[in-house]
ROTOR-935637 format. One record per residue (C-alpha): residue number from 1; residue in three letters; x, y, z. Coordinates in steps of 0.001 Angstrom, whole numbers, plus 500000, padded with zeros to 6 digits. Example, Ala and Ser with C-alpha at 12.3 -4.5 7.8 and 13.67 -1.06 7.14 Angstrom:
<recs>
+-----+-----+--------+--------+--------+
|   i |  aa |   east |  north |     up |
+-----+-----+--------+--------+--------+
|   1 | ALA | 512300 | 495500 | 507800 |
|   2 | SER | 513670 | 498940 | 507140 |
+-----+-----+--------+--------+--------+
</recs>
This chain:
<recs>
+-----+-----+--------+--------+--------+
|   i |  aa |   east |  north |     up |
+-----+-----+--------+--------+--------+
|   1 | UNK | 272325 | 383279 | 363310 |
|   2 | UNK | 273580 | 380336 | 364081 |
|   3 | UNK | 271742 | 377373 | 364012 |
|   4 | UNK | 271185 | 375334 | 367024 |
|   5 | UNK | 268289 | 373528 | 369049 |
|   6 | UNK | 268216 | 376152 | 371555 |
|   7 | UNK | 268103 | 379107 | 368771 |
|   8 | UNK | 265170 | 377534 | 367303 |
|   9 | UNK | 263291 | 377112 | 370469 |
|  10 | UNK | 263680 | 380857 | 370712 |
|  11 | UNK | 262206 | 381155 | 367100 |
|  12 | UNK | 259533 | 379150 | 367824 |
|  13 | UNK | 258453 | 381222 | 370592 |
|  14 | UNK | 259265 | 384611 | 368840 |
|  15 | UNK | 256483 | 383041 | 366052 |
|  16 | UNK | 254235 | 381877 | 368489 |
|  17 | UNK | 254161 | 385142 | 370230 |
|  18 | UNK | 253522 | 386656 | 366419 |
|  19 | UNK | 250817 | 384246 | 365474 |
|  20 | UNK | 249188 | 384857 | 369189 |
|  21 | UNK | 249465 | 388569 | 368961 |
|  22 | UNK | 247537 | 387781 | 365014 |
|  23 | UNK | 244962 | 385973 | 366726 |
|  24 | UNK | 243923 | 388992 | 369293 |
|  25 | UNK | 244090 | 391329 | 366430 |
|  26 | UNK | 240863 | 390226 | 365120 |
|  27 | UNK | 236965 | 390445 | 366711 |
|  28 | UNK | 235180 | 387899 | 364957 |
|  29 | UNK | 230996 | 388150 | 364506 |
|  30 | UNK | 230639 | 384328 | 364933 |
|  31 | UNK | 231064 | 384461 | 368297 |
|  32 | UNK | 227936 | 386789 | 368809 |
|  33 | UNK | 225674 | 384456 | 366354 |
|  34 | UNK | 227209 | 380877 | 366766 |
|  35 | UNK | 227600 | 378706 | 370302 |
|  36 | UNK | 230383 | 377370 | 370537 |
|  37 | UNK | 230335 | 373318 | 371936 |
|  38 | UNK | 233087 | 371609 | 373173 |
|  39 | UNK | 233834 | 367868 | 371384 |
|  40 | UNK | 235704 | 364755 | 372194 |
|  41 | UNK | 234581 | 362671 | 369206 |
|  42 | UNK | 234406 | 362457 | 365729 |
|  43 | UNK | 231218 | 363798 | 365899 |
|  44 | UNK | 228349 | 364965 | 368304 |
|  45 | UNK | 224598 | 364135 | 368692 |
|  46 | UNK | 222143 | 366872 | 369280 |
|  47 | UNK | 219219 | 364297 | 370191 |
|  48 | UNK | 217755 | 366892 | 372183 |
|  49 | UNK | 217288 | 369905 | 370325 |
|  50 | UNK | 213573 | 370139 | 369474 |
|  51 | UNK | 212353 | 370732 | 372743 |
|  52 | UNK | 212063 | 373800 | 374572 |
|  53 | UNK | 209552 | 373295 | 377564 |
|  54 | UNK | 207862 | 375789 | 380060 |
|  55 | UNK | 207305 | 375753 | 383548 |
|  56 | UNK | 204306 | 374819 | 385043 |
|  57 | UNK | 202092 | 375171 | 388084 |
|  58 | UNK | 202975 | 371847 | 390159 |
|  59 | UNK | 199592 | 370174 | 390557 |
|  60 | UNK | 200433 | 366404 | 392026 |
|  61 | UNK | 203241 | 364424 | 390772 |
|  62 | UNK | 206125 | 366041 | 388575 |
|  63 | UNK | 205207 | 365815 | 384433 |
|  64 | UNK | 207909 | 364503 | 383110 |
|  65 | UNK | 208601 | 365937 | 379854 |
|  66 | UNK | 210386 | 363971 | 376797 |
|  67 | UNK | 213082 | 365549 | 375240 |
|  68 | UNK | 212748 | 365254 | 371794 |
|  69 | UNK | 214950 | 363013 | 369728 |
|  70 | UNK | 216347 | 363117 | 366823 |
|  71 | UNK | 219338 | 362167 | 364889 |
|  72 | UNK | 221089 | 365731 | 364487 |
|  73 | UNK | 224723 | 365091 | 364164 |
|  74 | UNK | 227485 | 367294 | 363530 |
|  75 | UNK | 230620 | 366324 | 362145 |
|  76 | UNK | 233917 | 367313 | 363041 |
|  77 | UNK | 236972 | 368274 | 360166 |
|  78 | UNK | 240408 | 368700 | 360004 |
|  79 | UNK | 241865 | 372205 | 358785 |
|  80 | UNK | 245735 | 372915 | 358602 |
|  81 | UNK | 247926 | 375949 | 357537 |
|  82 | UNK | 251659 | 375641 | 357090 |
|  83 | UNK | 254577 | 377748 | 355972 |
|  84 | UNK | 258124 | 376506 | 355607 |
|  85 | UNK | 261131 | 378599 | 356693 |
|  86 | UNK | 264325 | 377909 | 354854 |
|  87 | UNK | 268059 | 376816 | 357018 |
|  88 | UNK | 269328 | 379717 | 355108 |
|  89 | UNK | 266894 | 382606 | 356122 |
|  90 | UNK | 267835 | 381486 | 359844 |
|  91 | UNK | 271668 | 381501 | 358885 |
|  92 | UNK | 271143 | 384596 | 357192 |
|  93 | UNK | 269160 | 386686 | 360001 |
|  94 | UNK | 266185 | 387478 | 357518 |
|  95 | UNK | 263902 | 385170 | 359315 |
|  96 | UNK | 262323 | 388482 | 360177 |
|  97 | UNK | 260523 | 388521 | 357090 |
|  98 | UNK | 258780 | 385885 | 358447 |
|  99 | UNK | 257372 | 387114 | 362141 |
| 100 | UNK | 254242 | 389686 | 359763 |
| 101 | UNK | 253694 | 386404 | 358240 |
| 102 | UNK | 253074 | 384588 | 361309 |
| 103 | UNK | 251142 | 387102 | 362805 |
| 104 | UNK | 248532 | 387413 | 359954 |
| 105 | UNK | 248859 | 383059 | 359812 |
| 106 | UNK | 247003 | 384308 | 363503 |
| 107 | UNK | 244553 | 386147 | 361725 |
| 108 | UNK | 243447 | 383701 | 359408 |
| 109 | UNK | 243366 | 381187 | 362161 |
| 110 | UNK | 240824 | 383599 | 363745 |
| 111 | UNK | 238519 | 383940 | 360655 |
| 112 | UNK | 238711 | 380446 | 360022 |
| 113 | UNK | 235690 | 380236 | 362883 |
| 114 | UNK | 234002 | 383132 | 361021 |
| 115 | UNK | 234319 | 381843 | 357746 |
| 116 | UNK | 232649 | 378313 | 358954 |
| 117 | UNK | 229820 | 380027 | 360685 |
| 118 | UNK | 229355 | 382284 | 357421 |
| 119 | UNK | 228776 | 379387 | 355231 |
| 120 | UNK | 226836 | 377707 | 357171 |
| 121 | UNK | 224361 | 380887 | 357730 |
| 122 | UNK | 224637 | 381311 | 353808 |
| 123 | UNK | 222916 | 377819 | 353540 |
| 124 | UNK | 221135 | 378056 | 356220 |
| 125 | UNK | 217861 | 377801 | 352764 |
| 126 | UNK | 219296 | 374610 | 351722 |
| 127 | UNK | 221309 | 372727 | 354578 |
| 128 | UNK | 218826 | 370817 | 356658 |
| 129 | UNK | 218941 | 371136 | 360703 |
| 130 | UNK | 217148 | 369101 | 363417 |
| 131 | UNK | 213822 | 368373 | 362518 |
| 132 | UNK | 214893 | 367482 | 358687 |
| 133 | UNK | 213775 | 370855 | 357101 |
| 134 | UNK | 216297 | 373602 | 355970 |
| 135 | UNK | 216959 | 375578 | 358510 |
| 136 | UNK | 214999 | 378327 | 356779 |
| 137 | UNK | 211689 | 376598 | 356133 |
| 138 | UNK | 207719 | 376972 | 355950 |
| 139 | UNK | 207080 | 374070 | 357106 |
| 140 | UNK | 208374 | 373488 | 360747 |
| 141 | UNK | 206474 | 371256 | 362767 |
| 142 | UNK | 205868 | 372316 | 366611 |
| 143 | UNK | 203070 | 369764 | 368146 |
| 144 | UNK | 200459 | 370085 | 365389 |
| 145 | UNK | 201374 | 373774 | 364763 |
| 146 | UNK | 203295 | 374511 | 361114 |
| 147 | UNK | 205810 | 377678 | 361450 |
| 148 | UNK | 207505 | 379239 | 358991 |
| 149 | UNK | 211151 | 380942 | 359383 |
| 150 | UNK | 211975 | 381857 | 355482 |
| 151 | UNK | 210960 | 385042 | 353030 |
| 152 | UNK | 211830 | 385686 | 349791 |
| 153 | UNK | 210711 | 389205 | 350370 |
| 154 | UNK | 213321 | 392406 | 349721 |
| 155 | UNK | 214660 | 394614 | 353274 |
| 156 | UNK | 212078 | 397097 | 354043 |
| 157 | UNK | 210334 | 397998 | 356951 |
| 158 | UNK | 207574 | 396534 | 356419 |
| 159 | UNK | 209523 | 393029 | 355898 |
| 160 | UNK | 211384 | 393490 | 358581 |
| 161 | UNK | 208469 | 393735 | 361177 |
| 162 | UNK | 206943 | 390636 | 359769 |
| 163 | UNK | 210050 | 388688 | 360511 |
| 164 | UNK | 210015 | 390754 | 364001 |
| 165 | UNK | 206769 | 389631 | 364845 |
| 166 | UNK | 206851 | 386128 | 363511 |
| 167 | UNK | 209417 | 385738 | 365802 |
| 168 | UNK | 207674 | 387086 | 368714 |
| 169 | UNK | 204726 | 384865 | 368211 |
| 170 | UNK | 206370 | 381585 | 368274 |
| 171 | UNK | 205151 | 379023 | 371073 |
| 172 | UNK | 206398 | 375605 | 372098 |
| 173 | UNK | 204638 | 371817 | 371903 |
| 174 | UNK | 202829 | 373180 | 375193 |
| 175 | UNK | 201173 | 376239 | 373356 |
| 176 | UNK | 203527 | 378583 | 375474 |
| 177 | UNK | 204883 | 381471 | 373925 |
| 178 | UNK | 209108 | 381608 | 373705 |
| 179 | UNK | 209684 | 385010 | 374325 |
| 180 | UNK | 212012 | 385648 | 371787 |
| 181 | UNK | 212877 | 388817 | 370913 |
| 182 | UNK | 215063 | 389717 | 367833 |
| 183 | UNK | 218065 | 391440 | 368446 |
| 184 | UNK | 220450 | 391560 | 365319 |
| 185 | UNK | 219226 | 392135 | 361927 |
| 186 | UNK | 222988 | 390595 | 359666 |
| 187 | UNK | 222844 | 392220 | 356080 |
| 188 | UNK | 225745 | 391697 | 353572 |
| 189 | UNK | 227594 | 395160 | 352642 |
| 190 | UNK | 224969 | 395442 | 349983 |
| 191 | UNK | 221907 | 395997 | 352382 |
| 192 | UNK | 224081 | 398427 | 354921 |
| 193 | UNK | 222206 | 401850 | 354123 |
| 194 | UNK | 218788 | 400089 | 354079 |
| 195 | UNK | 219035 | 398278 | 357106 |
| 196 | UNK | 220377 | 401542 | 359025 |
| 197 | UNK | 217523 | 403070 | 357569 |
| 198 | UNK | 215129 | 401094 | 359114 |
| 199 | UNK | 216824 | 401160 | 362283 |
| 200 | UNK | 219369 | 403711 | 363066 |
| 201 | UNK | 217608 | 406974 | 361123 |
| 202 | UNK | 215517 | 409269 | 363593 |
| 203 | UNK | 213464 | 410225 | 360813 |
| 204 | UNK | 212199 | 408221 | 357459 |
| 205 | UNK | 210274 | 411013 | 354984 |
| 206 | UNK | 209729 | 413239 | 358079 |
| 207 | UNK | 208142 | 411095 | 360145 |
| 208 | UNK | 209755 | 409745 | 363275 |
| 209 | UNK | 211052 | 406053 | 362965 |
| 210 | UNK | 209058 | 404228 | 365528 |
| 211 | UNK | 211716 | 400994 | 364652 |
| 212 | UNK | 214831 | 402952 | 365475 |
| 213 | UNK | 216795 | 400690 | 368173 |
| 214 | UNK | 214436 | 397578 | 367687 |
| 215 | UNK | 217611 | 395296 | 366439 |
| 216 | UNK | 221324 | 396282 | 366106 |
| 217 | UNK | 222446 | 396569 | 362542 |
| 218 | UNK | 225216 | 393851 | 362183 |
| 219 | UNK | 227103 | 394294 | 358539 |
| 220 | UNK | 229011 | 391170 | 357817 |
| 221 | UNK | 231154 | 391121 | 354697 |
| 222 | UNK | 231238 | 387175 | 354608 |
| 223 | UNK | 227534 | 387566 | 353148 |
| 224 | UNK | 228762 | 389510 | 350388 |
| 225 | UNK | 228343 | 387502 | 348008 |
| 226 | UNK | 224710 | 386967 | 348867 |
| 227 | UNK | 223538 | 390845 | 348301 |
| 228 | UNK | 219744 | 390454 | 349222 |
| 229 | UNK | 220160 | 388092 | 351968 |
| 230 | UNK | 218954 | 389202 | 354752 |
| 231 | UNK | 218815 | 386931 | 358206 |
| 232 | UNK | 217244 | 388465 | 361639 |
| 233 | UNK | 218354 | 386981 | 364574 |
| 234 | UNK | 217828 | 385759 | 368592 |
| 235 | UNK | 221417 | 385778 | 369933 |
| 236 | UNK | 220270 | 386691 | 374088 |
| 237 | UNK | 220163 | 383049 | 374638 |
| 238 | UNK | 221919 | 380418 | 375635 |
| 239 | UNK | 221978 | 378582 | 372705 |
| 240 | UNK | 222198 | 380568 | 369757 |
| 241 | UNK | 221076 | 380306 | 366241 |
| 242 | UNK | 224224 | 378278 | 365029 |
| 243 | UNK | 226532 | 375940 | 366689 |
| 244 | UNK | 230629 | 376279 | 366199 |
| 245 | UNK | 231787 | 372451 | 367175 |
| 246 | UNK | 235508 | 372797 | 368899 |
| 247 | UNK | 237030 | 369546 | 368682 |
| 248 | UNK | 240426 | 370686 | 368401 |
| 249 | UNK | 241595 | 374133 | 369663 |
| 250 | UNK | 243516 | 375690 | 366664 |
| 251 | UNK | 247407 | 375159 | 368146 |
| 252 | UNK | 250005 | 376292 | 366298 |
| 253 | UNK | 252649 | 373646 | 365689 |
| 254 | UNK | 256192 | 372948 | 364459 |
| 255 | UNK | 258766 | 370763 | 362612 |
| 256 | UNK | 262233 | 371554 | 363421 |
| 257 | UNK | 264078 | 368304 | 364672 |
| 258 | UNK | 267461 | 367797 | 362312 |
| 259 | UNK | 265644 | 364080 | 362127 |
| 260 | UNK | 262339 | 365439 | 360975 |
| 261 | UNK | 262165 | 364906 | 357068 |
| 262 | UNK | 261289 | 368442 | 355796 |
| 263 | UNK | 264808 | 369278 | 357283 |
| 264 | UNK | 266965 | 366578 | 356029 |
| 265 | UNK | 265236 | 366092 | 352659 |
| 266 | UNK | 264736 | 370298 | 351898 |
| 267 | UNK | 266535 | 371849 | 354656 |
| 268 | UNK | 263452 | 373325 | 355901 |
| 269 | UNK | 261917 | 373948 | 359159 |
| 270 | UNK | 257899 | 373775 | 359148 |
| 271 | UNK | 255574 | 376276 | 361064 |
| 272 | UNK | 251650 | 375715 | 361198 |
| 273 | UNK | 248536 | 375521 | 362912 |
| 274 | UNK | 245627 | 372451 | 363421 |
| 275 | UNK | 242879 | 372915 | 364063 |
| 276 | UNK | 239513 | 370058 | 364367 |
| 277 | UNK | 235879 | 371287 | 364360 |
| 278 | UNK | 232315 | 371225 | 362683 |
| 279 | UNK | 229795 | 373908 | 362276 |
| 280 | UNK | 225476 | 372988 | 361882 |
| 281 | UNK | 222205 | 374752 | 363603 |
| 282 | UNK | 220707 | 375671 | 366642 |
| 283 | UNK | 216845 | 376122 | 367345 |
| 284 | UNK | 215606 | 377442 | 363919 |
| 285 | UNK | 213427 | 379591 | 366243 |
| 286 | UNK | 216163 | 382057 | 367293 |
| 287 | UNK | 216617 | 383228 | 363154 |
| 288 | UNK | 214440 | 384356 | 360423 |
| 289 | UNK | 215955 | 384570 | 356982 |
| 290 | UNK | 215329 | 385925 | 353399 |
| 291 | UNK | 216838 | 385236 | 350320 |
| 292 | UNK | 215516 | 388886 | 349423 |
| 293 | UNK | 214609 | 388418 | 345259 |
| 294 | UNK | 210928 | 389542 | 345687 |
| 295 | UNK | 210276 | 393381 | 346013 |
| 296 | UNK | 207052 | 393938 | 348862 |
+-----+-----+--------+--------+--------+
</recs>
């Protein structure tokens, strides 16, 4: 091929098209477990997570309820992923090589939200959110009520219908319950068979399974390296567990101007995608987690 301006615009779009067709390729879990915000900063403030009032009868004047404030911030990062292309591929005609390469550059670019969100679930026990406890605590303060969102217990039934009904029993500053009902229970590859177990057999030692349907098994294999961890989870809402920050749509971008430096300095034409965001927690009502070491 000869190379010219319009032959590269025509390359460009041929890898676009690849990278775009990469990006649809893949169904990501995040987007069922983490909200994802829209950013124009550096960072946002979640003052008003904390509060999650109740109607009430209207007696008199309107009670005006304060939103709880806090100084929940999440920051926003820059990510990047770039391939160079040589003059001579082009010249050559085996830039072809190159179109599987920008279709699975798509892929990544798709798992790069899943890979955030996984990390921040996986310290979810460590990684503080809103009301400066880890996310999974004992010790979460609602009006003068302590809750508790964290286990150490193994997957079993049994543990699994504590978490269920902890969850069910939470209540806001007000003393109103939250109606939360779990609806995913997200094992690592490790926990698959036990958690279908518990909720997909018809039967467990002849006896019909009376938790059969109660959650949907999701089997994520970005908790693999966590093999007890267990986390059940409230994702009907409007603002789910985790929070995916967008800053910065992941674009995919290119360097192919004979003035650009890459092509004077290595005769090379650059292909790659930006993207901006930041990933932190939601109400640590809609999850329940377990780090799994203790057998009960």
């Amino acid at each position: 091929m000869l190379v010219t301006s319009a032959a590269l615009v025509q390359l460009r779009v041929g890898f676009s098209a690849a990278f775009n067709r990469g990006l649809g390729n893949v169904v990501t879990l995040a987007d069922k477990i983490a909200t994802t915000v829209p950013s124009s900063t550096a960072s946002n403030l979640y003052g008003w997570l904390g509060s999650i009032p109740g109607l009430r009868k209207w007696i008199g004047e309107r009670e005006i309820q304060k939103i709880s404030e806090n100084d929940y911030s999440i920051k926003n990062e820059p990510f990047e992923l770039t391939v160079g292309v040589k003059r001579t591929d082009i010249e050559d005609d085996n830039y072809g090589v190159y179109t599987p390469f920008m279709e699975g550059m798509g892929e990544s670019t798709a798992l790069h939200k899943e890979q955030r969100v996984a990390e921040t679930v996986k310290k979810g026990f460590t990684d503080l959110c809103y009301d400066g406890k880890p996310f999974y605590s004992k010790a979460h303060k609602v009006g003068e009520t302590t809750y508790s969102n964290l286990s150490d217990a193994k997957l079993s039934a049994d543990s699994f219908i504590a978490a269920r009904t902890t969850m069910m029993s939470l209540k806001n500053d007000q003393g109103q319950p939250l109606n939360l009902v779990p609806d995913t229970l997200l094992v690592p590859p490790a926990l698959e068979q036990e958690a279908r177990m518990i909720l997909e057999a018809d039967l467990i030692n002849g006896t019909t399974n009376i938790n059969k349907g109660l959650a949907k098994v999701e089997v994520w294999t970005e908790l693999a390296d966590q093999p007890t961890q267990w986390h059940l989870l409230c994702t009907k809402r409007s603002l789910k567990p985790f929070i995916f920050q967008e800053r910065e749509k992941a674009k995919f971008v290119a360097m192919t101007k004979e003035t650009d430096e890459n092509v004077f300095m290595r005769d090379e034409y650059l292909y790659g995608v930006n993207a901006r965001d930041g990933v932190g927690y939601g109400f640590w009502q809609m999850a329940y987690g377990s780090t799994g070491t203790t057998a009960g």
